[in-house]
C-alpha positions as CSV (number, residue, x, y, z in Angstrom):
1,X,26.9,11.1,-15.6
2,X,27.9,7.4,-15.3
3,X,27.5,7.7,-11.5
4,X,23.9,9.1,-11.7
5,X,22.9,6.2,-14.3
6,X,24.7,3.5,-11.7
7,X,22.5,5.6,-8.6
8,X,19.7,5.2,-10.8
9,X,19.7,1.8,-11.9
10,X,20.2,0.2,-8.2
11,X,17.3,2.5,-7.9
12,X,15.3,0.1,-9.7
13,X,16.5,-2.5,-9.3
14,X,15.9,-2.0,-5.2
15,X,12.4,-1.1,-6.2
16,X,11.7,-4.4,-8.2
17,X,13.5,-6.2,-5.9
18,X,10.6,-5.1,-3.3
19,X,7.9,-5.4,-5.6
20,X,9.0,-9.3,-6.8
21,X,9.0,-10.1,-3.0
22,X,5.4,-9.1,-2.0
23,X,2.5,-11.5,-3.1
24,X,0.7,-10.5,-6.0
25,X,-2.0,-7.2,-5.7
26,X,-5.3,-8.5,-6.8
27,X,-8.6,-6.5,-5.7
28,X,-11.2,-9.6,-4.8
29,X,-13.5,-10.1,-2.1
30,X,-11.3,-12.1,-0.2
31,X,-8.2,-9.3,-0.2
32,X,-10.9,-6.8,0.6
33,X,-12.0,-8.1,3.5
34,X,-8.8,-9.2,4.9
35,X,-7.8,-5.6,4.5
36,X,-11.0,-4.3,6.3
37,X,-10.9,-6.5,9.6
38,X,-7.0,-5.6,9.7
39,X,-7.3,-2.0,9.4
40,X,-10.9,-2.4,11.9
41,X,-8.6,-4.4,14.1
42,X,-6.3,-1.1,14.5
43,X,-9.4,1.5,14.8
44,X,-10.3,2.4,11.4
45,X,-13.6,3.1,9.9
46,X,-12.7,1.3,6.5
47,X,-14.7,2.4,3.0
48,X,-13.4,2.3,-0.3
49,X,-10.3,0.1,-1.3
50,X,-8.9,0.2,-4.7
51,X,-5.7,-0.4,-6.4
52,X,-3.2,2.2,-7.3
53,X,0.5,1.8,-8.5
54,X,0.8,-1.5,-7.5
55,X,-0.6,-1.1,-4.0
56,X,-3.9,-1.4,-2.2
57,X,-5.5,1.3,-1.6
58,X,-7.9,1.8,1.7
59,X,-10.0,5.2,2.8
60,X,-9.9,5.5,5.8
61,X,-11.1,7.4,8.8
62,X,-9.7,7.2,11.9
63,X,-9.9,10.1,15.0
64,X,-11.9,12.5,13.5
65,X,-9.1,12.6,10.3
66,X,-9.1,11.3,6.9
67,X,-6.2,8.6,5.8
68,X,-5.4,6.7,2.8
69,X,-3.0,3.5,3.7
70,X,-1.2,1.6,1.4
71,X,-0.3,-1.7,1.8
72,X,1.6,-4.1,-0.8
73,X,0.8,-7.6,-1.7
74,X,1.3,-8.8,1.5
75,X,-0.6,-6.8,3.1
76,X,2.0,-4.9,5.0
77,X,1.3,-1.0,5.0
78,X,3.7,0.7,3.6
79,X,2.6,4.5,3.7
80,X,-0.3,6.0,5.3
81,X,-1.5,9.5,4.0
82,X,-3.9,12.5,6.2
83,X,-6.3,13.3,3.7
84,X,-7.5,16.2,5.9
């Protein structure tokens, strides 16, 4: 049990170590539209962006498929989804 509760707290603490070091997520017009012209930049057709669990957001369409990309405060994406 102690080993699982060790596992689990460097869990965490790897997590919030990762959250701490990306700038803040804030959902404004300037984010927005930095997060459009990147994604536009790379072929996307960008519409709506929101925040969820500490990440943006972004729908996406991109080859005929559907995608939702994540990206952290940064603005590095750090999981992209087919919504197909």
């Amino acid at each position: 049990m102690t080993k699982n509760m060790f596992v689990a707290a460097t869990l965490l603490a790897s997590v919030s170590a990762t959250a701490l070091a990306a700038g803040p997520v804030e959902l404004n017009d300037e984010n927005t539209g930095r997060i459009r012209e990147m994604l536009t930049d790379q072929g996307y057709e960008v519409g709506k962006i929101k925040i969820e669990d500490g990440l943006y957001e972004a729908y996406a369409r991109k080859d005929g498929h559907k995608y939702e990309v994540f990206l952290d405060g940064d603005f590095a994406v750090v999981r992209t989804e087919m919504d197909d």
